[in-house]
N, CA, C and O atoms as a DFTB+ gen file, in Angstrom:
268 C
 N C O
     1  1       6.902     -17.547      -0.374
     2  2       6.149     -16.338      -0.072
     3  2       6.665     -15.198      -0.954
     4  3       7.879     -15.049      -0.818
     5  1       6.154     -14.437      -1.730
     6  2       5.585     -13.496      -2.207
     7  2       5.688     -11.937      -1.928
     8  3       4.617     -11.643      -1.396
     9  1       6.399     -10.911      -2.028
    10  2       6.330      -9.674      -1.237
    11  2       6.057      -8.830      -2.697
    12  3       6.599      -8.916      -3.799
    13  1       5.000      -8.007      -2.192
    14  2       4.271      -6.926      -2.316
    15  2       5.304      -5.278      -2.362
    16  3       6.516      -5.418      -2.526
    17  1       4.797      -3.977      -2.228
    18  2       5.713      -2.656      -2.106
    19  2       5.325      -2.911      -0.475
    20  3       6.120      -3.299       0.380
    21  1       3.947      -2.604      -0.278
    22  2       3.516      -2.694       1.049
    23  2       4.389      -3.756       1.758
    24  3       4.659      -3.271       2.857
    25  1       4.969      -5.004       1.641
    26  2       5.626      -6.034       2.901
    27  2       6.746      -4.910       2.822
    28  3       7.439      -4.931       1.805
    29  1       6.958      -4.114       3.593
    30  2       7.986      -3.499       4.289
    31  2       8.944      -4.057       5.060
    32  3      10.133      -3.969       4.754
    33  1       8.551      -4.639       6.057
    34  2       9.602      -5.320       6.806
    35  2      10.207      -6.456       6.402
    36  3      11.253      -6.769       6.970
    37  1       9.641      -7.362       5.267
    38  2      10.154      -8.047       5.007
    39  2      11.367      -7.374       4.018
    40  3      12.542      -7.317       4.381
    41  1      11.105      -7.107       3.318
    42  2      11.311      -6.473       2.113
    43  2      12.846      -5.730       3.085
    44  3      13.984      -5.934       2.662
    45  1      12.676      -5.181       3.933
    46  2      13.813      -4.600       4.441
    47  2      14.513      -5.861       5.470
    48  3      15.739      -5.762       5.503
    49  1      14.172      -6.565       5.979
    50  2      15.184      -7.989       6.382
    51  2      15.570      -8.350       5.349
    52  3      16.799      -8.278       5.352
    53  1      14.958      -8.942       3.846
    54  2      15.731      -9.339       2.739
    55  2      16.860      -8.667       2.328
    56  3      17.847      -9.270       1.906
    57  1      16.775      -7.028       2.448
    58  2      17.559      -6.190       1.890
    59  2      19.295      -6.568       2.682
    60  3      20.366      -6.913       2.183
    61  1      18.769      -6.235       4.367
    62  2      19.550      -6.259       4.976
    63  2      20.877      -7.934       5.013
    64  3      22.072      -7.994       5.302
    65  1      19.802      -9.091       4.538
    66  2      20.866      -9.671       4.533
    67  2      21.266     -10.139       3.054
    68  3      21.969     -11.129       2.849
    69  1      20.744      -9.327       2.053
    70  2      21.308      -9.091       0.704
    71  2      22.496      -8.574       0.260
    72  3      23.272      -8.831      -0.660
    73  1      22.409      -7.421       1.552
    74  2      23.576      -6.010       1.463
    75  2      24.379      -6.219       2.907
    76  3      23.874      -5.368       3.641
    77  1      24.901      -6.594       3.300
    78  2      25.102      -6.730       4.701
    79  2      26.193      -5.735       5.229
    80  3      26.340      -5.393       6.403
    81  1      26.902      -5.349       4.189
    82  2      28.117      -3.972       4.050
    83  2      27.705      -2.641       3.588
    84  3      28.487      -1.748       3.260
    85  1      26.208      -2.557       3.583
    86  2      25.654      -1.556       2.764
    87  2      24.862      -0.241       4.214
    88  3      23.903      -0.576       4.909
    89  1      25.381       0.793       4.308
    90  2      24.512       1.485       5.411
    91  2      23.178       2.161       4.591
    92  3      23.266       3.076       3.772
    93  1      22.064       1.560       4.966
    94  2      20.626       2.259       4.075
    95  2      20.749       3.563       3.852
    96  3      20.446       4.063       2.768
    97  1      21.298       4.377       5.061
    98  2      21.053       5.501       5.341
    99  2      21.566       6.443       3.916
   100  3      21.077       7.534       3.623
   101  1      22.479       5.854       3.263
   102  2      23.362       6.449       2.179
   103  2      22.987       5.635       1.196
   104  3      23.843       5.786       0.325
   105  1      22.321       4.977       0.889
   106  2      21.631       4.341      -0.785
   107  2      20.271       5.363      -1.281
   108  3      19.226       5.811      -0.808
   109  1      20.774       5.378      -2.090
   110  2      20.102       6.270      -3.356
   111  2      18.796       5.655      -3.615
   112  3      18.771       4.425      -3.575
   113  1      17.819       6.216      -3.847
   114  2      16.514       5.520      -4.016
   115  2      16.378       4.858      -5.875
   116  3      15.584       4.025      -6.313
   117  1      17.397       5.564      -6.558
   118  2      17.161       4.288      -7.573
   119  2      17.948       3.496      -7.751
   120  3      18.088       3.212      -8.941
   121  1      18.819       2.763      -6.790
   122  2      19.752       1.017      -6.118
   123  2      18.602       0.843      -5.535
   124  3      18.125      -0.292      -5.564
   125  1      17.955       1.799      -4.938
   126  2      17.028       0.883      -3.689
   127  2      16.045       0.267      -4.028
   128  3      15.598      -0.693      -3.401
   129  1      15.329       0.961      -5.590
   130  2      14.241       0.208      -6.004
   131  2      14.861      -0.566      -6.685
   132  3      14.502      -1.740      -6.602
   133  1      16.125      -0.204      -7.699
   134  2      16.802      -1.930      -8.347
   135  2      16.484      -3.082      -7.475
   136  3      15.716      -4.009      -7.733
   137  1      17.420      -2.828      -6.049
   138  2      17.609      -4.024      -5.138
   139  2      16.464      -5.164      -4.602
   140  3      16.444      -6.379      -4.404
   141  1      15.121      -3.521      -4.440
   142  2      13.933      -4.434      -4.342
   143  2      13.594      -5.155      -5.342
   144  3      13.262      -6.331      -5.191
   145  1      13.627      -4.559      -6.518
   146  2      12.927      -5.679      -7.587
   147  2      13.898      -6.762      -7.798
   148  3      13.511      -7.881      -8.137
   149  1      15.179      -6.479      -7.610
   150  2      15.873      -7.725      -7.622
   151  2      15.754      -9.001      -6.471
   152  3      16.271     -10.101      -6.663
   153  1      15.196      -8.742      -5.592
   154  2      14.672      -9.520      -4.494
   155  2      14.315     -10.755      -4.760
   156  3      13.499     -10.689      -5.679
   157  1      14.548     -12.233      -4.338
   158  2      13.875     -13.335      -5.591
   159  2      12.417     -13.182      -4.884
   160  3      11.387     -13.505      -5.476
   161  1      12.424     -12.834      -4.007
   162  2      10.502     -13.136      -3.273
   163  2       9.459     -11.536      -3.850
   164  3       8.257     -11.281      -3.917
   165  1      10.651     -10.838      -4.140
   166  2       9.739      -9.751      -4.807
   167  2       9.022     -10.073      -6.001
   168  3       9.430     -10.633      -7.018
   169  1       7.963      -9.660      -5.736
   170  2       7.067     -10.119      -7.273
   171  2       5.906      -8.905      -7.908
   172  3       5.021      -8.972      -8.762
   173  1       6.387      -7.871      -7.072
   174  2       5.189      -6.523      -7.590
   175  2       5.820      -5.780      -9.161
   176  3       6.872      -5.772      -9.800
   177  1       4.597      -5.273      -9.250
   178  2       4.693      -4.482     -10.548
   179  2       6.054      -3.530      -9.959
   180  3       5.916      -2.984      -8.864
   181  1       7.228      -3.374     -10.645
   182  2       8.145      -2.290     -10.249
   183  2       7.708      -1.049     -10.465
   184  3       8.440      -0.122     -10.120
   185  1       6.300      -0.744     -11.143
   186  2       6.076       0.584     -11.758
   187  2       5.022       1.020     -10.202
   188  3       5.002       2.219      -9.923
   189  1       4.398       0.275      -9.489
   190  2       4.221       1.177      -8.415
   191  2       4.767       1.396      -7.127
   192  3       4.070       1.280      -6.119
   193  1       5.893       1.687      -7.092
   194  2       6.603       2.431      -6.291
   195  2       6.457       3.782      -5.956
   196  3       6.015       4.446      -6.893
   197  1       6.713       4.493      -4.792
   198  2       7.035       5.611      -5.185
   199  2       7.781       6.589      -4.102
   200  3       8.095       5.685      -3.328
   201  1       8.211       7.575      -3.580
   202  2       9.130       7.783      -2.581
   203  2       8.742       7.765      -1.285
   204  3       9.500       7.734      -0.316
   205  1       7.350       7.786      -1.267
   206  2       6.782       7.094       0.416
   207  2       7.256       5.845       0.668
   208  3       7.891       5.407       1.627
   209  1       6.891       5.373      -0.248
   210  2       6.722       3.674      -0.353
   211  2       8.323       3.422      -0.130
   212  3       8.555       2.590       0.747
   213  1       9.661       4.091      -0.878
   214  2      10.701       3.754      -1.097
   215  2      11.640       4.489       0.585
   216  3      12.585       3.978       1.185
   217  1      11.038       5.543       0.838
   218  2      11.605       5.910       2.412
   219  2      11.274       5.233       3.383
   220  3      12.082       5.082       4.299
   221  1       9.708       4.516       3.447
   222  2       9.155       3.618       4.646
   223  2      10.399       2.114       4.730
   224  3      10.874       1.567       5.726
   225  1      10.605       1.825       3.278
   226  2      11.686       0.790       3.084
   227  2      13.037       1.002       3.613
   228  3      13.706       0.090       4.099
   229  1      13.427       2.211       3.513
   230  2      15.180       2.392       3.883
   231  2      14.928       2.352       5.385
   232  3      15.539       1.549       6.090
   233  1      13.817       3.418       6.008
   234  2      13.433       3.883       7.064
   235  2      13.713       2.348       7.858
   236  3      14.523       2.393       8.783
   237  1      13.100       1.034       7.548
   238  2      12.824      -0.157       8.048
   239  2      14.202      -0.829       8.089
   240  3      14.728      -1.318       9.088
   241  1      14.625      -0.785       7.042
   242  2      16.186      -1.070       6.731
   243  2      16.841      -0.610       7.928
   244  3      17.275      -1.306       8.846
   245  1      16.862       0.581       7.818
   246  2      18.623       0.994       9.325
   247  2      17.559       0.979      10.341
   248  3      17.900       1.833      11.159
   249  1      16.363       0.412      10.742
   250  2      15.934      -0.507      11.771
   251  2      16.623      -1.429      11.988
   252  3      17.465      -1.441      12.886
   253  1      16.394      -2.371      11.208
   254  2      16.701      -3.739      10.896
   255  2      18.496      -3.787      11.206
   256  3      19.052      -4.655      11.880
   257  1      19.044      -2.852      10.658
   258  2      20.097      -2.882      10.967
   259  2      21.107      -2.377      12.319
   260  3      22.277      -2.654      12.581
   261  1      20.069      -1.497      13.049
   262  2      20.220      -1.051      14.214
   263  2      20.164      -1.687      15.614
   264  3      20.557      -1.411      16.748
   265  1      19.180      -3.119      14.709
   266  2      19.077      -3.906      15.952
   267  2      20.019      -4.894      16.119
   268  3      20.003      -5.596      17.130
């Protein structure tokens, strides 16, 4: 499977067990788009991103990690 900017939640479970020592809350939004495109299931254009798209992601992240 395949993730998109839009798969958010996935995209932020991958993160979370990518980074597992990492608090979202304090990553910089350009690690955060590295990390996504480094993702192996990520497969979007890296050029449309953008800081909605990249806060809905962290935002999901210290979800993910909260639970």
């Amino acid at each position: 499977m395949s993730y998109q900017w839009t798969d958010i939640q996935n995209i932020a479970q991958d993160l979370a067990e990518q980074h597992p020592d990492v608090d979202p809350q304090m990553v910089r939004f350009t690690d955060l788009h590295r990390w996504v495109c480094e993702l192996p299931d990520f497969k979007d254009d890296a050029k449309k991103s953008n800081e909605k798209i990249l806060e809905a992601i962290q935002a999901a992240w210290m979800e993910e990690v909260a639970e």
